[in-house]
N, C-alpha and C positions, 0 to 999 in steps of 0.2 A: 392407532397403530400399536400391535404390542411392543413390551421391551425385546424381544427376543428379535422381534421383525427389524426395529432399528439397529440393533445390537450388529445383524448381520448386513446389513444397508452400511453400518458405519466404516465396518471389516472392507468389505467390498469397495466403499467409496475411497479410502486411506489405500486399499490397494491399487486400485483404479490410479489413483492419484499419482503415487508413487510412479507407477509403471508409466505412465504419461510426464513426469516430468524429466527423469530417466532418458526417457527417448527422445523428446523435444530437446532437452540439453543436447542430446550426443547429435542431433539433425542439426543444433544451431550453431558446433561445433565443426561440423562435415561441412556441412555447408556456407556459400561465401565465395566472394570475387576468384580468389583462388580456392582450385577444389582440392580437397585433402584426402586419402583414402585410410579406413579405420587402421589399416597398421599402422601410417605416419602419425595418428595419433596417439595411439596407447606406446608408442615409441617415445615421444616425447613425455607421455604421463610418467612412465616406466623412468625416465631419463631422472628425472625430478622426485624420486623415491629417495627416499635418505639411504644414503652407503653407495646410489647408483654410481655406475662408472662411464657406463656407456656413453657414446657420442649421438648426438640426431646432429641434421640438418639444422645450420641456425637462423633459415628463413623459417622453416617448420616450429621450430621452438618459439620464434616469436610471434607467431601467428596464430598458434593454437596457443600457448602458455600466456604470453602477455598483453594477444586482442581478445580473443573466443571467449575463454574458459572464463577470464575474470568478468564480464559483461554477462554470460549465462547466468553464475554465481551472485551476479549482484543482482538480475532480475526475479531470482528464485526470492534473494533476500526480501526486496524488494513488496513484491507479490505478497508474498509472508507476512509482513508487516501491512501491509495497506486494508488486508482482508482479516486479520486478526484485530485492527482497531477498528474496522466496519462492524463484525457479531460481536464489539464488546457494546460499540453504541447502541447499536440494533436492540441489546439487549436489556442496557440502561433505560434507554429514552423507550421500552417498550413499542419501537417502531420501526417499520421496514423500510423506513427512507431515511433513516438515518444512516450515515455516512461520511467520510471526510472531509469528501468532496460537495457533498449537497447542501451539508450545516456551517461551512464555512473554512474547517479544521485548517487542508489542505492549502486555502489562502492566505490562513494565519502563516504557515509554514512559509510559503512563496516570498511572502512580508521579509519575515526575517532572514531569508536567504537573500534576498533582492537586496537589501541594507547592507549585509556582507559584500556583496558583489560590487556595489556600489561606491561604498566605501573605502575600498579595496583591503579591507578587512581578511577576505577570503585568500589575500596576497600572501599575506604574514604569514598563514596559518591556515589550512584548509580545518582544523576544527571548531574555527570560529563558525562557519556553514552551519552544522548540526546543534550547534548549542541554539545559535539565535533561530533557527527556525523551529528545532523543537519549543523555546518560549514560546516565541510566535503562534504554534499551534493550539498549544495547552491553555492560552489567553485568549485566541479564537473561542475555542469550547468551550471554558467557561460564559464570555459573553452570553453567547447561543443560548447557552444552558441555561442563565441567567433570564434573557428575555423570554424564552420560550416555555421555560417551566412555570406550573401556577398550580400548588394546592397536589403537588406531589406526583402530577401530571403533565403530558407533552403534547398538547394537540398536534395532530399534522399539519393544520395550515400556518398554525403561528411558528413552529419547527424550520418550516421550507421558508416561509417570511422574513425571520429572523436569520437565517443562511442564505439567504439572496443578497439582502440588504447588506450584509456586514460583505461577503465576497461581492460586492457591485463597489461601495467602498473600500475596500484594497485592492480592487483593482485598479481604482480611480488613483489611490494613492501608488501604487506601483506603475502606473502611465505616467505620472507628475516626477518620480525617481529616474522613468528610464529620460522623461527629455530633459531633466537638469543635466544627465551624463552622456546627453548626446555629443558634447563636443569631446568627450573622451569615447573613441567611437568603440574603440575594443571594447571598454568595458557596457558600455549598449549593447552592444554586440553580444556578450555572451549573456547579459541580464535575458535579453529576449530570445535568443536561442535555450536556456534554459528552462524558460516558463513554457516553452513549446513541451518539454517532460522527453524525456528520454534514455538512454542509457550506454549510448553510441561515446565511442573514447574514454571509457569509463577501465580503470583498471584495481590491481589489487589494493591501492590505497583507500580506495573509495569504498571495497568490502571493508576495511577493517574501521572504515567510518561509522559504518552504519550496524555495525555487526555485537559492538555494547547495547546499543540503544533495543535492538532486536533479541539481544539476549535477555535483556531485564523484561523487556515488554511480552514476552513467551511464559516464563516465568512468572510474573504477577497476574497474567492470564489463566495461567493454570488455578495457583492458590486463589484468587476471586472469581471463581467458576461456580461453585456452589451457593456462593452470595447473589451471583446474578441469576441463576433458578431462584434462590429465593424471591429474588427482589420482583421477578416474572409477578409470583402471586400476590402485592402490593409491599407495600412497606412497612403495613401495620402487620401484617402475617409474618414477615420476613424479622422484622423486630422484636415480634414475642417468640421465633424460632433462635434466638439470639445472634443474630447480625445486628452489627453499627450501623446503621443505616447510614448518615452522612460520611462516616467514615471511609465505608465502604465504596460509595457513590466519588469522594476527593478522589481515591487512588483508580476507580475505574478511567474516570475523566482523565487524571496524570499519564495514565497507562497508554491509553487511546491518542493522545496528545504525545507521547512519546514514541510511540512507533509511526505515529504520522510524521512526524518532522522528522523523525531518521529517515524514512523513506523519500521524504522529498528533500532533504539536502542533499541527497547523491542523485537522485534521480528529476528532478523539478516535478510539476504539476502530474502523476499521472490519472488521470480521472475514470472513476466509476468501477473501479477493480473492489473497493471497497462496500458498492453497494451492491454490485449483480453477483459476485461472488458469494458472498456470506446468507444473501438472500436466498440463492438457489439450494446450498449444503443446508438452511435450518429448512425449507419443505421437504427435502428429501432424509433428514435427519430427526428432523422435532427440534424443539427449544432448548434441550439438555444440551447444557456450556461445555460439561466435561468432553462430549462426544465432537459438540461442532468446534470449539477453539483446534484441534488437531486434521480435522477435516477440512477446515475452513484457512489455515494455513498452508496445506499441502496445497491445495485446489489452488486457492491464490499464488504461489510460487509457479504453477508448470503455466496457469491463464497467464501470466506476464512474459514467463520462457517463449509458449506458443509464439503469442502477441507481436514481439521485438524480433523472433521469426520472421512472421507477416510484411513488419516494418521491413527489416534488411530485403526481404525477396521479392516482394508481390510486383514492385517498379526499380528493379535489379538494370543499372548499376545506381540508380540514385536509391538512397534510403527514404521513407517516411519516418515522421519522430512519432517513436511509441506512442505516446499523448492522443494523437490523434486516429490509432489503431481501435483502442481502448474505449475512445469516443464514440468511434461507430456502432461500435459492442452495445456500450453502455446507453446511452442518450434513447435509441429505440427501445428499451429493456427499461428506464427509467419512467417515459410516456406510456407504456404498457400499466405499471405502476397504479402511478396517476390516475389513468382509466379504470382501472379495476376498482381502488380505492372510492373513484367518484361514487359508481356505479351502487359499490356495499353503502357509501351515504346517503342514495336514493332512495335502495330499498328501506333502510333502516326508517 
């Protein structure tokens, strides 16, 4: 494909994107148990403008200001981050099943949120959450990283091996947390309503949780954009182009580990946004970081907006937990994978 062909692919898909999360935001605002019509709401937008004077309705204001709006906002966040540490893995580990959820990342996360929750750590202090599950995640990844790399290379089956095994053990270890806290049943209670992943009574607090961690993590995505095209054509190419190799490699992983566990201490478990997102924007884009980290953030933001749509409406008035929207997405989309994959290691 030439540059000029993706050049205009990228235009097109950031537009695409944009205009799609746009309208999924303003539909997952509209809509909802109570229905709202577009003036009630840019009324209350209008209302919340700095210098505003005007009065709204204060069932109106709190419905669209402090349920809607901050839940779209965090899923956008959200989204953001989960699919921006998918194409950084993707890109590192030179492979298309890597993920946060498939390598283990996202359990890492779970781990140290589950501990907060548990502990009742997350009492004190709702930013104890993001600190321990970001550890969590970033100690995940390396693990992984650790077992699964050999000789500057990731195979795919030792990749998925080593991500199974390590999320089958914290799981194991987070089954063993929730029954020590069964007889404190609230806090059961929300340990496993959370691991279900979702974003339902989530408010502005919870943005301004996750919204450092997503900031730094955009950011050092951008500036290691060009290390990981290099890093595409091996290490020894990318070394004599003057990239740090290790160097470059710590802060990918840190990065990847940091917007994972922000996105999962405000939101729990959400699986496979990280691997069907990022995978679909580099075929349609090519491997070039600079193009897909912006692509691949946009795309991920409105697939979560849609998604937590789907959840609220599809079995209106009960919710589904995101978690399990995402699943459906994802897990068919993931065995497609698998099969293609087998398939190129027959012919080969």
């Amino acid at each position: 494909m030439s540059r000029d062909r993706r050049h205009r692919r990228f235009l097109w898909l950031t537009l695409g994107g944009a205009v799609a999360l746009v309208t999924t935001a303003l539909a997952s605002v509209l809509v909802g148990s109570s229905a709202l019509g577009l003036r009630d709401v840019l009324a209350v937008y209008a209302a919340h403008l700095p210098g505003a004077t005007a009065a709204v309705d204060p069932v109106n204001d709190a419905i669209v200001w402090s349920l809607r709006t901050p839940r779209v906002v965090l899923g956008a966040m959200v989204g953001a981050a989960l699919a921006l540490a998918g194409a950084q893995m993707q890109g590192l580990f030179r492979n298309a099943l890597a993920s946060p959820d498939i390598v283990g990342t996202s359990a890492g996360a779970s781990l140290g949120a589950v501990i907060t929750l548990a502990t009742g750590l997350s009492v004190r202090s709702l930013f104890y959450l993001p600190i321990f599950a970001i550890a969590g995640a970033i100690l995940a990844l390396l693990v992984v990283a650790r077992i699964a790399s050999r000789d500057s290379r990731t195979p795919i089956a030792t990749l998925l091996l080593a991500g199974v095994a390590l999320t089958i053990f914290i799981g194991a270890i987070n089954s063993w947390i929730i029954g020590r806290s069964w007889e404190q049943f609230e806090a059961a209670r929300r340990i496993a309503y959370w691991l279900l992943g979702g974003i339902a009574d989530r408010g502005w607090v919870h943005v301004a949780l996750i919204a450092p961690g997503l900031l730094v993590g955009v950011v050092l995505a951008l500036l290691y954009a060009r290390d990981l095209d290099l890093l595409l054509e091996g290490e020894e190419t990318a070394s004599a182009l003057g990239v740090e190799v290790e160097r470059a490699k710590r802060r990918v992983l840190f990065n990847a580990g940091l917007l994972t566990g922000s996105a999962v201490a405000v939101s729990g478990q959400i699986s496979f946004v990280g691997l069907v997102v990022p995978h679909i924007v580099r075929l349609l884009l090519g491997p070039a970081h600079r193009r897909l980290i912006p692509a691949a953030a946009i795309s991920g933001a409105w697939f979560v907006v849609a998604a937590d749509l789907v959840a609220r409406t599809v079995a209106a008035p009960t919710e589904i937990h995101l978690g399990v929207v995402t699943s459906l997405v994802g897990a068919p989309f993931f065995l497609f994978l698998l099969v293609r994959y087998r398939r190129e290691t027959v012919e080969l």
